[in-house]
C-alpha positions in Angstrom: -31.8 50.8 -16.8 -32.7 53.9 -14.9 -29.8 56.7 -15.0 -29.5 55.9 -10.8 -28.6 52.5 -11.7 -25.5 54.1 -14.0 -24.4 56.4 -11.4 -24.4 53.6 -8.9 -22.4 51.1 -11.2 -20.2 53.9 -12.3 -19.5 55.0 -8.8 -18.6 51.4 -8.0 -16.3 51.0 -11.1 -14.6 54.2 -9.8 -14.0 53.2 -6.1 -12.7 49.7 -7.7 -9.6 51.9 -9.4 -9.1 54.8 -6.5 -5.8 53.3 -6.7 -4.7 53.3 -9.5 -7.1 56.7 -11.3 -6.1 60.2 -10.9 -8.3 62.1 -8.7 -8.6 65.1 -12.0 -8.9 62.5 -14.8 -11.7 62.9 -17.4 -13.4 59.3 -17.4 -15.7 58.1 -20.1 -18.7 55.8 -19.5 -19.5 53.3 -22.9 -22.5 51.1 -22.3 -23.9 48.4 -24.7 -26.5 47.6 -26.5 -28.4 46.4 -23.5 -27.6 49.8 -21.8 -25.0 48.1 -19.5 -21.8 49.8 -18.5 -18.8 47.9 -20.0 -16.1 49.7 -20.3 -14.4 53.0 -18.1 -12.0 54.9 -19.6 -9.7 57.2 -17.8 -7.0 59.7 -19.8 -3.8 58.5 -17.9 -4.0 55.9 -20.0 -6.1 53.1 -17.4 -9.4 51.3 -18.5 -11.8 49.3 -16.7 -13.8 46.4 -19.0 -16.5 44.4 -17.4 -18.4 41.1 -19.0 -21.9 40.0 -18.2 -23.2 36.7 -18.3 -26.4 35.4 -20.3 -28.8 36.8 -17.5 -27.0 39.8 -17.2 -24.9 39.8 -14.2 -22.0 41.1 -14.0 -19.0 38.3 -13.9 -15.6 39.8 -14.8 -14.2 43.0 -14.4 -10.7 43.8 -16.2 -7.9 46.1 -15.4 -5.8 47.6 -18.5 -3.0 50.3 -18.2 -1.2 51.2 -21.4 0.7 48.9 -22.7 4.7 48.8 -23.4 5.8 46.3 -26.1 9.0 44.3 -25.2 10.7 41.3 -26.3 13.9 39.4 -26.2 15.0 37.2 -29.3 17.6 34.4 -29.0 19.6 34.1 -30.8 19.6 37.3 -32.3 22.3 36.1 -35.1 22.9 33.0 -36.6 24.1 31.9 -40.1 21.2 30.7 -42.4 19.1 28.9 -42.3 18.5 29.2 -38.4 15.8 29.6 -36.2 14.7 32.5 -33.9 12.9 31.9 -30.6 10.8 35.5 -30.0 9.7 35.9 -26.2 7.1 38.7 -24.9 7.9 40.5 -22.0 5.6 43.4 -22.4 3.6 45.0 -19.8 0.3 46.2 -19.7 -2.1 43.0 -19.7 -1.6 42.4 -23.5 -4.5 41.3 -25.3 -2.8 40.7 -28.9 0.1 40.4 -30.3 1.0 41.2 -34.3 4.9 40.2 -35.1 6.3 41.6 -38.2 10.0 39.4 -38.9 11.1 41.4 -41.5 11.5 39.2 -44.4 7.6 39.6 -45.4 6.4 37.0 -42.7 4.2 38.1 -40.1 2.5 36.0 -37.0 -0.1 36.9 -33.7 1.7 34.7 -31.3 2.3 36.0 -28.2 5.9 34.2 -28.3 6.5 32.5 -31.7 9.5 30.9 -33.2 10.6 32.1 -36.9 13.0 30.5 -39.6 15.1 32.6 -41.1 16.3 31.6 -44.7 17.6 34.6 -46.4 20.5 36.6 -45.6 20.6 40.4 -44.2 19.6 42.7 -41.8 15.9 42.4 -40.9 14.0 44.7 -38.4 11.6 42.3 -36.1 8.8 44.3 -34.5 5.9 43.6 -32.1 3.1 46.0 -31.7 1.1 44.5 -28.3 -2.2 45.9 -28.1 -5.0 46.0 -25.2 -8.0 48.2 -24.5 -6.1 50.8 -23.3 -4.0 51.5 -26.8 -1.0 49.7 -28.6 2.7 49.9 -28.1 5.5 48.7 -30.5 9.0 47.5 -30.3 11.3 46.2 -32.7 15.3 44.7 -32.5 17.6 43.8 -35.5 18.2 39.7 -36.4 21.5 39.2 -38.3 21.5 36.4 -40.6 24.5 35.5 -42.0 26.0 33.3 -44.7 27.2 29.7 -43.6 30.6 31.5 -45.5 31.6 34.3 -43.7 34.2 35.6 -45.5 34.4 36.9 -48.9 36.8 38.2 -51.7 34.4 41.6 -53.3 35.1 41.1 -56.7 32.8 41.7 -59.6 32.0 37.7 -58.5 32.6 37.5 -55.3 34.7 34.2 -54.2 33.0 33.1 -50.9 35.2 31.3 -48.0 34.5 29.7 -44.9 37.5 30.9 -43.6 40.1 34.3 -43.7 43.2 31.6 -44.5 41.3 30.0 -47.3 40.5 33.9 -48.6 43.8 35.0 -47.8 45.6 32.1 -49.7 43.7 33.2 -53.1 43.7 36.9 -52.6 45.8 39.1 -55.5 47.2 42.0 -54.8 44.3 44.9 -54.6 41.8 42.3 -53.5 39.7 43.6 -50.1 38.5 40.3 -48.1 35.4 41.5 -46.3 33.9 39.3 -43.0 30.6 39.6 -41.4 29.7 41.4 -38.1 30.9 37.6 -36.4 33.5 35.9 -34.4 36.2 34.2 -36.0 38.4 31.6 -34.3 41.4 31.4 -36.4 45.1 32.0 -36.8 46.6 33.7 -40.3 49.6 33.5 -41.9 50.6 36.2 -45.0 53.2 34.5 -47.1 52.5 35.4 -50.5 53.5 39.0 -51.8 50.7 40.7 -52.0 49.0 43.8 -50.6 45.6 42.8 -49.6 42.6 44.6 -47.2 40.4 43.2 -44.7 37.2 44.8 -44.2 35.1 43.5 -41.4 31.5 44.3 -39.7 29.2 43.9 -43.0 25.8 42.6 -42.4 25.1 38.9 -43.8 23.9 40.4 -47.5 26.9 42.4 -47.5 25.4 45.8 -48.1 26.4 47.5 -45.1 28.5 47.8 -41.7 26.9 47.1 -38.8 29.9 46.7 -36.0 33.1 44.8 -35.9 34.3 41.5 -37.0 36.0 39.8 -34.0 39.0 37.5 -34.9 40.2 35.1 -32.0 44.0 34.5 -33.3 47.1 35.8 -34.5 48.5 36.9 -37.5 51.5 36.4 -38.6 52.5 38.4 -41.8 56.1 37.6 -43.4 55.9 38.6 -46.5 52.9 41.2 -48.1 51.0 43.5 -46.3 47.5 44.2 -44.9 45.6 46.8 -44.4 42.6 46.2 -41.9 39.6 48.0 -41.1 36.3 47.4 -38.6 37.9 44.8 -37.5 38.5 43.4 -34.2 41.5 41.8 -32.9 41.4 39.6 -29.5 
């Protein structure tokens, strides 16, 4: 290919993109083995990538900008086990896709679907990637225990529901609740002095909001202290 054959393809590849490249950008020019121009590279981040077919003309030409990883996850909470539906919405004409879930399980679908069978915190994260460079986003998945609602001793006594912990709580005992919504009314009979510490994460190991309880509470005898905890 004779260097005026370059200059002409290169000027064509940069009248293709006046719209969108920067009239002070540096541009670099990568040719192939055949001396072919195939890929344009301009520093605000756009790049051109052309494809030749077995006789060597010319037959695609792709646009790239830099890409920004997004994704929505529903639902983002759930007790375990439970399935997450993980949907792309990145820009940038994404050419892979590399999913970290957070429990050691990984995928390249553009928009996979993941179990989750363990419970905690886990950061999900996508890194999209294209010609132009690679762009990553993550977003927190919950997974709770099917029992919500615990009593932290040295063995913890799990409970499906804030009466069922209340109704075997001593006095000193803290009842702690995931970060979830609970649709129930309590009653505090016995004489005891009990705490209720909500927003813990499904393992228990830290507070990650508010636990939300849809009710009353009626307390005639004992007391109760309450903490992260949400009444509506």
């Amino acid at each position: 290919m004779t260097i005026s054959k370059k200059i002409l393809i290169a000027l064509s590849a940069f009248l293709s993109l006046m719209a969108i490249a920067c009239h002070a950008c540096a541009v670099t020019y990568e040719y192939d083995d055949l001396n072919r121009l195939y890929k344009v590279t301009y520093d605000n981040g756009y790049v051109i990538v052309y494809d030749y077919d077995e006789v060597g003309n010319r037959k695609s030409e792709a646009v790239y900008s830099t890409p920004t990883a997004k994704f929505t996850a529903s639902p983002a909470s759930g007790y375990v086990p439970f399935v997450v539906r993980f949907t792309d919405t990145s820009s940038g004409n994404i050419t892979s896709w590399f999913w970290s879930f957070g429990d050691g399980e990984t995928s390249t679908e553009k928009s996979p679907s993941h179990a989750y069978n363990k419970t905690g915190m886990f950061l999900a994260r996508l890194t999209a990637t294209n010609p132009s460079g690679s762009s990553s986003y993550s977003l927190y998945i919950n997974a709770t225990p099917k029992t919500p609602v615990r009593i932290a001793r040295a063995t913890p006594l799990y409970y499906t529901s804030l009466q069922d912990a209340c109704n075997n709580a001593v006095t000193g005992d803290t009842i702690q609740t995931t970060a979830v919504t609970i649709i129930e009314s309590l009653t505090l009979s016995s004489n005891v002095s009990i705490t209720f510490d909500g927003g813990y994460a499904g393992s228990y190991n830290s507070i990650i909001g508010l636990s939300v309880l849809k009710g009353n509470i009626s307390i005639t005898n004992g007391t109760i202290r309450m903490g992260n905890i949400l009444i509506d």
